[in-house]
N, C-alpha and C positions, 0 to 999 in steps of 0.2 A: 636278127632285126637291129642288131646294134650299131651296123654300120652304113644303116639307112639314115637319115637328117630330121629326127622328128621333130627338133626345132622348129626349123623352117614350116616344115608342112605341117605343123600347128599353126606357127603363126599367119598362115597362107591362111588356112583354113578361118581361122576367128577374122578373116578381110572378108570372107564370105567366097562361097566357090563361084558363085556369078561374076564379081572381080577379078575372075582370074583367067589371062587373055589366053585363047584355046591353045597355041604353042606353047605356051607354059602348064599350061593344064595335061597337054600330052607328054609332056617333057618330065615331070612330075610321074606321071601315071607307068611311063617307062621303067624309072627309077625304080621305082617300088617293085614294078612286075619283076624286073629281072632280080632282088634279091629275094623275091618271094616265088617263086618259079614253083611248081609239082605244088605248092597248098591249095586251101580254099578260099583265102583270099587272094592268092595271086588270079584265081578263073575270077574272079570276082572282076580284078582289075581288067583283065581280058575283057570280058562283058562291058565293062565301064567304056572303054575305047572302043569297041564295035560300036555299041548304044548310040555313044560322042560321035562317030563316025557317018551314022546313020542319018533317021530320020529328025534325031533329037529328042524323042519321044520323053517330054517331059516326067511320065507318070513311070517309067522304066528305068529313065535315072533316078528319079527319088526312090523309088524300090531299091536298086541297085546300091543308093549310097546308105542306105539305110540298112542293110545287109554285112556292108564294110564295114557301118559299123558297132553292130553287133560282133560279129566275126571280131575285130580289134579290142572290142569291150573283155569277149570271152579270152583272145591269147594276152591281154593282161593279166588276168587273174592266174596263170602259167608263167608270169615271168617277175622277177621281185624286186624291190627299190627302188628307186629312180626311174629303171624303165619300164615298169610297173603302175607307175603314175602318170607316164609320158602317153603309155598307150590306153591309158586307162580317159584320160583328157582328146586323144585323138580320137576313139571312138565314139566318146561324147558328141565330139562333134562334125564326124560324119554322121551320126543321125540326124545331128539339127539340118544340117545342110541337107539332109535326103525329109526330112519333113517340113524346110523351110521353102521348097520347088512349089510351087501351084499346082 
């Protein structure tokens, strides 16, 4: 996961995921799958862009990103220091984002 940008996509994220114009949001969600390929958050992301793809089904992304971030809350406490806190704040806040949907 280290050579992912969690920078960025934290501070993407604390803009709110509704600010974030849909080519970037799939551009973004790319990024991630491809260094997370075979996990359970990479099907995650998978899901995340069919959903995106689809109907929009507001209540199925919130599920979905609330899942992320769980999932991200749990592979911090597996990984230690710096990026241990990085994913520990990322997961933070894809929940908010996935309980901040209507």
């Amino acid at each position: 996961m280290e050579n992912i940008d969690l920078d960025t996509t934290i501070a993407t994220l604390k803009n709110g995921v509704t600010s974030l114009a849909p080519d970037a949001a799939f551009g973004m969600i790319d990024d991630w799958q491809q260094q997370l390929q075979g996990t359970e958050i990479g099907k995650l992301l998978e899901e995340l862009k069919a959903t995106l793809n689809g109907s929009s089904n507001r209540r199925a992304l919130a599920e979905i990103l609330s899942e992320l971030g769980a999932q991200t809350t749990s592979a911090a406490g597996n990984a230690s220091g710096d990026l241990a806190a990085k994913l520990a704040e990322l997961g933070s806040l894809l929940a908010q984002a996935g309980t901040s949907l209507p």
